[in-house]
C-alpha positions as CSV (number, residue, x, y, z in Angstrom):
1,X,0.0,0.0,0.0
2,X,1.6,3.2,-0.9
3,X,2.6,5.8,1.7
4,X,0.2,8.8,0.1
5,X,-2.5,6.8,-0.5
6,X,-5.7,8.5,1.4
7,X,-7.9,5.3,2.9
8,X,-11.3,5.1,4.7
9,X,-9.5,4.1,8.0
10,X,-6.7,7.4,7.7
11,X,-9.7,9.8,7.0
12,X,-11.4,8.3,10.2
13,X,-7.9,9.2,12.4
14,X,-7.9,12.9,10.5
15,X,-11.5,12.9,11.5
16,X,-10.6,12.2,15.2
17,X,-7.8,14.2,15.6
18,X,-9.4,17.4,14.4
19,X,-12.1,16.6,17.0
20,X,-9.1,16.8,19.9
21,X,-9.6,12.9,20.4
22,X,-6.4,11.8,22.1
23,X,-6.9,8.3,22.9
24,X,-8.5,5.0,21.4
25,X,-9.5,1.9,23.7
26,X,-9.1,-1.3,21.9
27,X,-7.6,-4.8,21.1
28,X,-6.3,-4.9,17.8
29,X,-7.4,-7.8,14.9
30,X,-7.1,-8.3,11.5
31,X,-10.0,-6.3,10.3
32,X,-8.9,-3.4,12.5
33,X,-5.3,-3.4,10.3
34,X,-6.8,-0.3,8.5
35,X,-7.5,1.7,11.5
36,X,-5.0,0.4,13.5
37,X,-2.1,0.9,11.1
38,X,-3.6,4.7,10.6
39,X,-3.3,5.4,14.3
40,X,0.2,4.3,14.5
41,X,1.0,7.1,11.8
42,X,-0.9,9.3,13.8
43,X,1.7,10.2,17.0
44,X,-1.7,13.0,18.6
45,X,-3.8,9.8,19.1
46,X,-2.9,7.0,21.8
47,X,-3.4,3.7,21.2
48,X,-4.6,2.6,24.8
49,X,-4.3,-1.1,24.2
50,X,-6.4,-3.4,26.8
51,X,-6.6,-7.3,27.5
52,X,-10.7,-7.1,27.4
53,X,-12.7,-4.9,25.3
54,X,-15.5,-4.9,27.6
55,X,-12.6,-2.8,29.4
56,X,-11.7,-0.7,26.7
57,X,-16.0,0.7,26.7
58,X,-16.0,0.9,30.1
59,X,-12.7,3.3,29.9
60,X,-14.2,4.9,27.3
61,X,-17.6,6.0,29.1
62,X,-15.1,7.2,31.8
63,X,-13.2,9.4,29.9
64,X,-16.3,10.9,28.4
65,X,-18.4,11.1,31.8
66,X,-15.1,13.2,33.3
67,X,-14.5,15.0,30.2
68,X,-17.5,15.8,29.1
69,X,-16.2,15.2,25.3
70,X,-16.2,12.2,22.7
71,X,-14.2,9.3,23.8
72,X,-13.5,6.0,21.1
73,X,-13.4,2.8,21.9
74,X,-12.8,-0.4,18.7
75,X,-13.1,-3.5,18.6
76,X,-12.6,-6.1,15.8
77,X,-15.0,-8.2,13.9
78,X,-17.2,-11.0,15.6
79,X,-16.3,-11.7,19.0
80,X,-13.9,-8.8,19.2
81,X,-16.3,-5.9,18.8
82,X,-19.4,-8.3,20.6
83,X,-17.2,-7.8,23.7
84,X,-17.6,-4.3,23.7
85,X,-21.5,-4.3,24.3
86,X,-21.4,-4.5,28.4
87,X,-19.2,-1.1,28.1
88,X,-21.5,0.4,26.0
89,X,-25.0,-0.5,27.8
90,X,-23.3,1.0,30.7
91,X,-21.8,4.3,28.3
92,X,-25.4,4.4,26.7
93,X,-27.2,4.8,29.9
94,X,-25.6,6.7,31.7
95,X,-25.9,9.1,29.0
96,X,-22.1,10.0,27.9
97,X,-20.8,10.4,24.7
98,X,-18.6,7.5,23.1
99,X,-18.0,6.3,19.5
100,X,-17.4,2.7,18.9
101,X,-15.1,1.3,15.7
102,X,-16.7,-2.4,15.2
103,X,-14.9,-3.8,12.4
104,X,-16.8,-6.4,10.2
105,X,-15.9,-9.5,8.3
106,X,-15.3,-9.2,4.1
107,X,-18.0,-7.4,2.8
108,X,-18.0,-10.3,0.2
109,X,-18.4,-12.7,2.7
110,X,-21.6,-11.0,4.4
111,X,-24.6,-13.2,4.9
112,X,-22.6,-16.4,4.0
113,X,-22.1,-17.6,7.6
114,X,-18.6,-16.3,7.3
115,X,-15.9,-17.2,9.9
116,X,-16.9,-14.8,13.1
117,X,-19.9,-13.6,11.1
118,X,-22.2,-11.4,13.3
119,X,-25.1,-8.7,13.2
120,X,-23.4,-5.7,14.7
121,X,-25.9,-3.1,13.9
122,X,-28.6,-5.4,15.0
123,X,-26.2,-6.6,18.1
124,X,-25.7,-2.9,19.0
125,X,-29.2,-0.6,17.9
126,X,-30.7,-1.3,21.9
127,X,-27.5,0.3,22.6
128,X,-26.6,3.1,21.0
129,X,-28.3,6.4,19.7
130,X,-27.1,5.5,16.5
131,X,-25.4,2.9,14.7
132,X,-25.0,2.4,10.4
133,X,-23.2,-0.3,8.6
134,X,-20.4,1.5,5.8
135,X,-20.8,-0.8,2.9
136,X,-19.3,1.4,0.2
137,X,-16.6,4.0,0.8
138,X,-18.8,6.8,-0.7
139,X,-20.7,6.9,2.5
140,X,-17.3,8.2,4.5
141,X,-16.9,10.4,6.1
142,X,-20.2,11.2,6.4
143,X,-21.8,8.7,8.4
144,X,-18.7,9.2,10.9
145,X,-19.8,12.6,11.3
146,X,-23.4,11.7,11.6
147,X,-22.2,9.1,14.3
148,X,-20.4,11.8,16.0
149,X,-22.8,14.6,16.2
150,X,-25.3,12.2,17.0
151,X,-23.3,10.8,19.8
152,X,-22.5,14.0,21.0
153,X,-26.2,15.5,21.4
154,X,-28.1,12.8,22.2
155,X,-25.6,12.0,24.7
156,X,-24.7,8.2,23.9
157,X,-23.0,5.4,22.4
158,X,-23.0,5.7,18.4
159,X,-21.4,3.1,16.5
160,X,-19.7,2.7,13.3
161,X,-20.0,-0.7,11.8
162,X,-16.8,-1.3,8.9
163,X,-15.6,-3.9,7.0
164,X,-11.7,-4.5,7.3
165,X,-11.9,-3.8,3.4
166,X,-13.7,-1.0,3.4
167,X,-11.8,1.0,5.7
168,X,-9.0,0.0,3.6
169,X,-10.4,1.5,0.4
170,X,-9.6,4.9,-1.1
171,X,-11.2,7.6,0.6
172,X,-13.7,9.2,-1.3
173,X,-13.7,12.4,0.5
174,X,-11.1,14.1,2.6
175,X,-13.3,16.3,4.5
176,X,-12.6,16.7,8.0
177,X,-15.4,18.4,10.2
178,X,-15.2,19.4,13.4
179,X,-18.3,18.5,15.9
180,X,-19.0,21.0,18.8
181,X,-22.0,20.3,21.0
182,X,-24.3,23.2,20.8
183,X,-24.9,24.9,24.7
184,X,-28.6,25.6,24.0
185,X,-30.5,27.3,27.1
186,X,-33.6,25.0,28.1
187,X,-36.4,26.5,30.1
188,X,-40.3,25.8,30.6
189,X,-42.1,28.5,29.1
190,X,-44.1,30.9,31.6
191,X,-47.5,29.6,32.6
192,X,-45.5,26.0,33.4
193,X,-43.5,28.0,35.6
194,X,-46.3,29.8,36.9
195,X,-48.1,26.0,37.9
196,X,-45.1,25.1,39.1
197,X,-44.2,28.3,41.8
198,X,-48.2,28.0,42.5
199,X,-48.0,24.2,43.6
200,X,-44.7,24.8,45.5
201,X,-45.8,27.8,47.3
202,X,-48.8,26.2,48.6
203,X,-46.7,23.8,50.1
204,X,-46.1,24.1,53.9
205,X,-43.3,21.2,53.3
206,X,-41.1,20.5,50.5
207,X,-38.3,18.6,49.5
208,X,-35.7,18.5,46.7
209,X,-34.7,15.6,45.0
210,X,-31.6,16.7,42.8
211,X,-29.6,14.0,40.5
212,X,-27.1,13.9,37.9
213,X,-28.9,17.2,35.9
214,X,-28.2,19.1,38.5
215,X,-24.4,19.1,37.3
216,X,-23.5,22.9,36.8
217,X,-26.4,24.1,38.5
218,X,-25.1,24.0,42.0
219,X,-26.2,27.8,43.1
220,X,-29.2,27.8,41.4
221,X,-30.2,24.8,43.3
222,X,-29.1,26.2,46.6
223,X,-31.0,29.5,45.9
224,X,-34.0,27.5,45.2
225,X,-34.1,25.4,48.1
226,X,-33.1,28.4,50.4
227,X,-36.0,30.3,48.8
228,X,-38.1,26.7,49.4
229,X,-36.4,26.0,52.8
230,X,-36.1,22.7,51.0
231,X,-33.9,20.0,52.3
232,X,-32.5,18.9,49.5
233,X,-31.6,14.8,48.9
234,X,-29.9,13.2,46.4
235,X,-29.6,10.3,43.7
236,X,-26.6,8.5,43.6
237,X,-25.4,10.2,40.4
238,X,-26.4,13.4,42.1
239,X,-23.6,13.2,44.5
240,X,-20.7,14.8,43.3
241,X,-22.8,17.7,41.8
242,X,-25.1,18.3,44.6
243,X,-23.8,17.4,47.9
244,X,-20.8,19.9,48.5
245,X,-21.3,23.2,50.1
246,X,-24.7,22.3,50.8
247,X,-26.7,23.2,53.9
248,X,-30.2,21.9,52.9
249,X,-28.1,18.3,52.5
250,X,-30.3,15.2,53.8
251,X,-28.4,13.1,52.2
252,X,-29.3,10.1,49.6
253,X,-32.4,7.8,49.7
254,X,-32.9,4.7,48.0
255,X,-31.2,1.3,48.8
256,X,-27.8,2.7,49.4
257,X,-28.9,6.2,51.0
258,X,-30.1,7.5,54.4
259,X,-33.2,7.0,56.8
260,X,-32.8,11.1,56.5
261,X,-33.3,11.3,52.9
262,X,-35.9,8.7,53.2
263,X,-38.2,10.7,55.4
264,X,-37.5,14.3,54.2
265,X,-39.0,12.9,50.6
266,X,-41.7,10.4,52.7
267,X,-43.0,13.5,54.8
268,X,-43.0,16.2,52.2
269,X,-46.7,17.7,51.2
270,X,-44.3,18.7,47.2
271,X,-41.4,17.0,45.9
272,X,-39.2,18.9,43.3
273,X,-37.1,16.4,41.0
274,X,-34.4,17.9,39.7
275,X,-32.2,16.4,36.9
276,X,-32.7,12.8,38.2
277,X,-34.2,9.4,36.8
278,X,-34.1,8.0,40.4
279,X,-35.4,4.4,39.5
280,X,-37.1,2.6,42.7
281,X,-40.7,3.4,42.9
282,X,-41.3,2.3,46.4
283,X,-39.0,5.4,47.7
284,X,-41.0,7.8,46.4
285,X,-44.0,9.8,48.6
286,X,-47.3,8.3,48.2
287,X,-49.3,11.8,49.0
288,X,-47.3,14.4,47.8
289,X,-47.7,16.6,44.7
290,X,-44.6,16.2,42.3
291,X,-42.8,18.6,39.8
292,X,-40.2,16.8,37.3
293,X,-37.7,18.7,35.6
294,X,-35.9,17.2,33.1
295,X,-34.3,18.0,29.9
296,X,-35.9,15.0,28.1
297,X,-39.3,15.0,27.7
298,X,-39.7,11.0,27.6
299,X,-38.6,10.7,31.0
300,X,-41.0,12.3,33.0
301,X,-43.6,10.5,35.1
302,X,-41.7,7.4,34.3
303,X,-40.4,6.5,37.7
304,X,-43.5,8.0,39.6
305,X,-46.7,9.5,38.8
306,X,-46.4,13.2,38.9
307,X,-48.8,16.6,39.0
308,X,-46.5,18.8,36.5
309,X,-43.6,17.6,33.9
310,X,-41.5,20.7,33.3
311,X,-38.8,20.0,30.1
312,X,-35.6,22.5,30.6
313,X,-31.7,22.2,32.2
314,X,-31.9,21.8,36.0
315,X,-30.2,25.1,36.1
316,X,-32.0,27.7,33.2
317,X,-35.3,25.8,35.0
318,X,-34.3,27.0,38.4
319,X,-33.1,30.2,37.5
320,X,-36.6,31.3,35.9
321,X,-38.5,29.9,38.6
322,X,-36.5,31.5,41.6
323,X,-38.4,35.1,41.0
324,X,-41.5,33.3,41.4
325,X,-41.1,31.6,44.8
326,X,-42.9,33.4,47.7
327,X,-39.5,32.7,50.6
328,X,-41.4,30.5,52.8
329,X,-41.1,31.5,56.5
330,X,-41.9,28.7,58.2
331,X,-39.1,25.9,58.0
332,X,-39.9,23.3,60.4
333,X,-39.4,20.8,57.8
334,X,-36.1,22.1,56.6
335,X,-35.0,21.9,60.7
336,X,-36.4,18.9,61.6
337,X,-35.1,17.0,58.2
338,X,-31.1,18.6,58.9
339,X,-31.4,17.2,62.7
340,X,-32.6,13.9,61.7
341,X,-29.4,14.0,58.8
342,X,-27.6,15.0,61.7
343,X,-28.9,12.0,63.9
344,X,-28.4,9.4,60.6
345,X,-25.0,10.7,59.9
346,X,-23.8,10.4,63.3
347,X,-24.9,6.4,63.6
348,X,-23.1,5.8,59.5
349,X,-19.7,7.5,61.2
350,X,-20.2,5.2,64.2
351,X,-20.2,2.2,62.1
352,X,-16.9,3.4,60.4
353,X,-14.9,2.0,63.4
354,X,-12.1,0.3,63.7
355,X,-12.6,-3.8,64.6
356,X,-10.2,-5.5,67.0
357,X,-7.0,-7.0,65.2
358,X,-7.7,-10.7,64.4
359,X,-11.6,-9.8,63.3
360,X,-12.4,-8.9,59.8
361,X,-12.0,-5.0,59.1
362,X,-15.6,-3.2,58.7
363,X,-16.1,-2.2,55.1
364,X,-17.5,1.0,56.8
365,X,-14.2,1.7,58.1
366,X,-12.2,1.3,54.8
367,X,-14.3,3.7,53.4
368,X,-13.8,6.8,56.3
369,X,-10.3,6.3,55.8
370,X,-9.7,6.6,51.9
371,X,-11.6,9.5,52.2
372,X,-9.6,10.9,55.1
373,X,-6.3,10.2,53.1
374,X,-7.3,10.7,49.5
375,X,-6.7,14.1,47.7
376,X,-9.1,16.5,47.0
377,X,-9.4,16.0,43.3
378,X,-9.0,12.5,43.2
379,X,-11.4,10.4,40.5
380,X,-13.0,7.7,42.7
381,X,-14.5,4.8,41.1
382,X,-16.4,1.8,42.5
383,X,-17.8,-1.6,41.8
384,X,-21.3,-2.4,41.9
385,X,-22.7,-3.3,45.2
386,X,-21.4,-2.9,48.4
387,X,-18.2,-0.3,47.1
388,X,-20.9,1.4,46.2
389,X,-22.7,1.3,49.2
390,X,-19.2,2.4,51.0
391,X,-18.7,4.9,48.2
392,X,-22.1,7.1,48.7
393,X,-22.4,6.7,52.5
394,X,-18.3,7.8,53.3
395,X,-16.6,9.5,50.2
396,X,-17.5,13.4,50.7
397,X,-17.6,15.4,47.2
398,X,-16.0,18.8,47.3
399,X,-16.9,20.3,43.6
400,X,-13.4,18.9,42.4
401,X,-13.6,15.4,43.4
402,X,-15.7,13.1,40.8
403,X,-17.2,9.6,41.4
404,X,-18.0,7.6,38.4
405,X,-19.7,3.8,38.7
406,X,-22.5,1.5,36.9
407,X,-25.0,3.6,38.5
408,X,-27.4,2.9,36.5
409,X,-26.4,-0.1,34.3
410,X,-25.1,-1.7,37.5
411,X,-22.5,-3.9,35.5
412,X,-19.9,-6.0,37.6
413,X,-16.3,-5.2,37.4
414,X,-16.5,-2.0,36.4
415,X,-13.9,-0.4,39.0
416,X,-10.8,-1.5,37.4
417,X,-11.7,-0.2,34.0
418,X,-13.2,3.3,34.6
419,X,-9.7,3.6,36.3
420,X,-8.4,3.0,33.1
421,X,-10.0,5.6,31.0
422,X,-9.7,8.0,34.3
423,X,-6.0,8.1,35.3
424,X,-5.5,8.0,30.8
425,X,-7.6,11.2,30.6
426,X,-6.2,12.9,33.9
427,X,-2.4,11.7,33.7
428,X,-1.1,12.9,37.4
429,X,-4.8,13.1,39.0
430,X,-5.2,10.6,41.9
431,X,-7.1,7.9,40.6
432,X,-8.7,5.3,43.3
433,X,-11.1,2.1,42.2
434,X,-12.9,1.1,44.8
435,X,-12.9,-2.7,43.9
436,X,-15.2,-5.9,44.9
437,X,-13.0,-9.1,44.7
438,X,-15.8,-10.3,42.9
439,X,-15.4,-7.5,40.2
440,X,-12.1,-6.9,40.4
441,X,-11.4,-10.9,39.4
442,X,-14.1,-11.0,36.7
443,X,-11.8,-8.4,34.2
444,X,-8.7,-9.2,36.7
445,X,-6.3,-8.7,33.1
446,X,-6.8,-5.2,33.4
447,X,-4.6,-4.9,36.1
448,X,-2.0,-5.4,33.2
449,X,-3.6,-2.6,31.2
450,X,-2.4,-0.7,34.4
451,X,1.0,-1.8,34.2
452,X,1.7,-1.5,30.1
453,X,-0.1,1.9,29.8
454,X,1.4,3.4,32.8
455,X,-1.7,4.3,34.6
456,X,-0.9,5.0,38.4
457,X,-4.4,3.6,39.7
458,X,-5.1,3.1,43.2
459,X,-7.3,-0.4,44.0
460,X,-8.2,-0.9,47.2
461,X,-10.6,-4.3,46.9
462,X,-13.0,-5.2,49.5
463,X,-12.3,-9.0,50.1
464,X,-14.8,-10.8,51.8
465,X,-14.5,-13.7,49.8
466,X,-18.1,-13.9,49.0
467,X,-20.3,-12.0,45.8
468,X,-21.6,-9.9,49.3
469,X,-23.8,-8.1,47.7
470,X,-25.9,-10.7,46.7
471,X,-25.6,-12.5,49.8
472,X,-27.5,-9.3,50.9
473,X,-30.6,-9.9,48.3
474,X,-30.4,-13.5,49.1
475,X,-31.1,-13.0,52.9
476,X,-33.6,-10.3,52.0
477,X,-35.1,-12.4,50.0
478,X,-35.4,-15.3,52.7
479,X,-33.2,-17.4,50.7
480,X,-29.9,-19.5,52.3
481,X,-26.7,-17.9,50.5
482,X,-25.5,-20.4,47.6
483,X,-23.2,-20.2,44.9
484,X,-22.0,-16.8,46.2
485,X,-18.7,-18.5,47.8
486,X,-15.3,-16.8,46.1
487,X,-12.0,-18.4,46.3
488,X,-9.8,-15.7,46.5
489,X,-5.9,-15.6,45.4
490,X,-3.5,-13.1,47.8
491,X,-4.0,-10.4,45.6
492,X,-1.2,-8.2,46.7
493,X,1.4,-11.1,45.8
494,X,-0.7,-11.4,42.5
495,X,-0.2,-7.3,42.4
496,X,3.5,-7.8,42.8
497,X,3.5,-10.5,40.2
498,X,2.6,-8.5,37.7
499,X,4.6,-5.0,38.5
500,X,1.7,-3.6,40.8
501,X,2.7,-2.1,44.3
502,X,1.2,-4.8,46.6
503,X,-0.3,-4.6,50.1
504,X,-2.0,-6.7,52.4
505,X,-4.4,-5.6,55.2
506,X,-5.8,-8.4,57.6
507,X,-6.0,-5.9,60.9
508,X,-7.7,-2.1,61.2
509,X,-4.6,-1.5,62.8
510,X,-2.7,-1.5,59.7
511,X,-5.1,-0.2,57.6
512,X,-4.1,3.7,57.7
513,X,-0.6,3.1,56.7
514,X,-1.3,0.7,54.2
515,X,-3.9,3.0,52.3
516,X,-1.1,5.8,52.8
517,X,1.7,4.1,51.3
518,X,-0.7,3.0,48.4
519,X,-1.6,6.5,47.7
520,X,2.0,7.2,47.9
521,X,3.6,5.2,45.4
522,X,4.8,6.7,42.1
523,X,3.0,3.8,40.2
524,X,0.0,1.4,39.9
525,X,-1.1,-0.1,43.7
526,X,-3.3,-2.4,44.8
527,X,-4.4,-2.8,47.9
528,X,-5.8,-6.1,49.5
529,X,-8.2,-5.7,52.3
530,X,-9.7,-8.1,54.2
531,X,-13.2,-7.1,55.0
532,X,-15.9,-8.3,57.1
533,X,-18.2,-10.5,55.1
534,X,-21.5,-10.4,56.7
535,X,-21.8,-6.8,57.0
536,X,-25.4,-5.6,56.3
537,X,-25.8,-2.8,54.7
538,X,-29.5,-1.7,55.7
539,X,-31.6,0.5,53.2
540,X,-33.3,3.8,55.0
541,X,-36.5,1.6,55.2
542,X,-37.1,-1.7,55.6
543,X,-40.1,-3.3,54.6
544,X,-42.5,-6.5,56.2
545,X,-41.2,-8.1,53.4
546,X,-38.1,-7.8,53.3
547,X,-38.0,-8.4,57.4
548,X,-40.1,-11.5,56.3
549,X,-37.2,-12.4,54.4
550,X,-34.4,-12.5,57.0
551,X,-36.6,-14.5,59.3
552,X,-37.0,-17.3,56.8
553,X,-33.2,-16.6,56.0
554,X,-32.4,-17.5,60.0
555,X,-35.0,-20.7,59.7
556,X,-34.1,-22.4,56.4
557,X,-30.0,-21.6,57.8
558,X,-30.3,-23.2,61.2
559,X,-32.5,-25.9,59.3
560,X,-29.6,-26.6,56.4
561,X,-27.1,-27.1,59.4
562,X,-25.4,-24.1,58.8
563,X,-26.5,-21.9,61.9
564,X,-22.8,-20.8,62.1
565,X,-23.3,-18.2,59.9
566,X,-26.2,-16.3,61.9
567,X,-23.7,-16.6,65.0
568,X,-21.4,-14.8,63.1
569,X,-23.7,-12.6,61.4
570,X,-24.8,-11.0,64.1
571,X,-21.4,-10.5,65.4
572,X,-20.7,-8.5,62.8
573,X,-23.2,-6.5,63.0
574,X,-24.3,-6.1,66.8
575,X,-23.7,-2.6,66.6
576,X,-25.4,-2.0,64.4
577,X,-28.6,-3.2,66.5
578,X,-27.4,-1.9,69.9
């Protein structure tokens, strides 16, 4: 192939480079050669070469929920590009721009049943915003730049299905455009913000619910809730946007929040959502009247029924209605919702004590001391279940720390891989996964990914042997914990095997200089805790049912001969109950 020769595949890396994109997450394969060998010739773009490329999505929906910009992710024909799908349900809904390369087999050869023959666009349309197969070379570069801008307003995954000969192909075109995501300003129009300052100035009590649309509107929201004398709780997502600086803070609700945020939404006569797709109908107030902001119209009344749907940004919303919001006087509710926080927030930082050396170290615990000793614009990622439990009840936001996790695809093994695309986008920013042994061992290759890119990640992994969120649901559920049993390796000498800073934590006692000299180390660390495993983490209410379900938990465990596990289950957690 001769030097000057303009492909398919270079015009995609001109295409990307004159959109600022600076990285590509990938495994390379024959029908990425194209794209692959155009990269290489392309020293502005790094090739951010992964052992998974579930990992590769995942880094790339980090990068783009820090940055706020495109991030790439490829992945060869077949099986190679199929592995990306977990990455990209969890890019897709949590609403973050990424654009996926999925290489195909031979155009020739499509339909015939081909070696690694699959359906990407039908694989990937449930999702992605958008997703087109290139058959002919005269459709480049404009479906990439439909892809793109697609991708970049809708706020997704778009992907870009190519044959290996395609891309290889001369380029049609040479056009490179650049795609900037328009900054439009969103607001109800007046007599829905009328309705909406008339229902929420009626209201002797109300309550904010803010989520991840509140990013950016941090003052108008506390203007609002002053004006409201709203206490203000949050969604997960919400967290880093909404919690900081924040005296109306409740905290969160849901199955990883607060009995405060709970009862400030449970008690409340109008319930402002703000910005958030907060999922679990049974937290929501049964008697209230509810506003919904959000800037998608589809969304509201999905999660709950509601009196008014307002379509606008959190923050042009609450800017218009502020001037219409008669300053209530009377704030019981705001007081009596902060002294209840107060009351909740004292008994979380209670459990966050240290247990006698010998005894399994309280999850709670960890997570009040890699707080305590991380920076204050570290990236913090966790693993679904209980990380993320740990992650929302002890890591404190300032407006410069971020938290990024499956919030709402709630993959496994996510941790590791955010990292990735976090410490690649932020080279010299503390980066910290907070990592399940259960995730953490599902993509455990990654922690090469760390080694060969150079990416300084800090793991700390909550080792309790066991898949301990689901032992949760299990006893919840009144079922005796099966098939939930992990085998673990020392992962601190596994760490050292592969040229990761290694430490071991079996005491408390050791716990605060072994999380120091992690955070320390000029390099990729891992830290190996070993954490209580029948910790409960209790959600803000508890139902007959699911109190139901732990008493046929204790009956059908004493009745399988296995009653040692309640002894040491409430050992665990007896201070929790006293």
């Amino acid at each position: 192939m001769s030097a000057a020769r303009n492909t398919v595949a270079k015009n995609i890396v001109s295409t990307l480079k004159a959109n600022n994109v600076q990285r590509v997450y990938g495994i390379p394969g024959d029908s990425l050669n194209g794209f692959t060998d155009a990269l290489r010739e392309e020293e502005s773009i790094r090739w951010v070469h992964v052992r998974h490329e579930e990992a590769a999505a995942l880094a790339a929906a980090a990068e783009a929920g820090l940055t706020d910009e495109l991030a790439v992710c490829a992945g060869s024909c077949g099986p190679g590009n199929l592995h990306l799908i977990n990455g990209l349900y969890d890019a897709n809904k949590s609403r973050v721009p990424v654009l996926a390369i999925a290489a195909h087999i031979p155009s020739e050869e499509i339909g015939s049943q081909y070696f690694q023959e699959t359906h990407p666009q039908e694989l990937f349309r449930e999702c992605s915003v958008y997703v087109e197969h290139v058959a002919h070379p005269s459709q480049m570069p404009r479906v990439l730049e439909i892809a793109m801008r697609t991708a970049v307003e809708k706020r997704g995954v778009a992907v870009v299905v190519i044959p290996g000969d395609v891309a290889l192909a001369e380029a049609q075109s040479d056009r490179t455009s650049v795609i900037r995501a328009a900054r439009p300003e969103i607001r109800p129009n007046p007599r829905e913000l009328a309705e909406a300052a008339e229902i929420l100035n009626a209201a002797g009590k109300v309550t904010i619910l803010a989520g991840a649309g509140s990013a950016g509107a941090h003052a108008e929201v506390m203007a609002l809730a002053d004006a409201l004398g709203a206490p203000i709780v949050h969604a997960m997502r919400g967290k880093e946007h909404i919690e900081y600086d924040n005296p109306f803070d409740v905290g969160m609700t849901g199955l990883l929040g607060f009995s405060s945020g709970y009862r400030a939404m449970e008690s409340c006569e109008a319930l402002l959502m703000l910005g958030t797709d907060f999922p679990y109908q049974q937290f929501y107030p049964e008697n209230a009247k509810i506003i919904q902001v959000d800037i998608r119209g589809e969304q509201l009344g999905r999660r709950s029924r509601i009196d008014l749907g307002l379509v606008g940004t959190v923050r042009d919303t609450a800017a218009s209605l502020l001037p219409l919001i008669e300053r209530k006087v009377k704030r019981t509710h705001l007081s009596t919702s902060l002294k209840h926080y107060a009351k909740s927030r004292a008994k979380l930082d209670d459990l966050a004590s240290p247990a006698k050396d010998g005894q399994p170290i309280h999850p709670q615990f960890v997570g009040r001391l890699v707080d305590e000793l991380a920076g204050p614009d570290t990236v913090f990622t966790c693993d679904v279940g209980s990380p993320t439990v740990w992650a929302a009840r002890y890591l404190s936001m300032n407006g410069r720390r971020r938290l990024l996790g499956s919030f709402n695809h709630g993959t496994m093994a996510n941790a590791l891989s955010h990292g990735i695309g976090a410490a690649a986008a932020y080279p010299g920013r503390q980066v910290v996964a907070l990592a399940g042994d259960g995730g953490l061992t599902m993509l455990l290759g990654e922690l090469i990914t760390l080694v060969q890119n150079k990416l300084p990640v800090k793991v700390v992994v909550f080792n309790n042997s066991s898949l301990n969120f689901v032992e949760l649901e299990m006893k919840a559920a009144g079922f005796v914990n099966f098939g939930t049993e992990l085998e673990n390796p020392d992962f601190a000498k596994l760490a050292e095997s592969l040229g990761i800073r290694g430490i071991r934590v079996d005491n408390s006692s050791g716990l605060k200089a072994g999380l120091a000299e992690a955070f320390a180390y000029d390099g990729p660390a891992l830290i190996d805790v070993r954490t209580a495993r029948q910790e409960l983490s209790i959600p803000p209410a508890i139902s007959a049912e699911q109190v139901k379900g732990f008493t046929l938990y204790a009956i059908r465990t004493v009745l399988s001969g296995r009653g040692d596990q309640l002894i040491d289950l409430a050992k665990t957690n007896i201070r929790q109950i006293f």
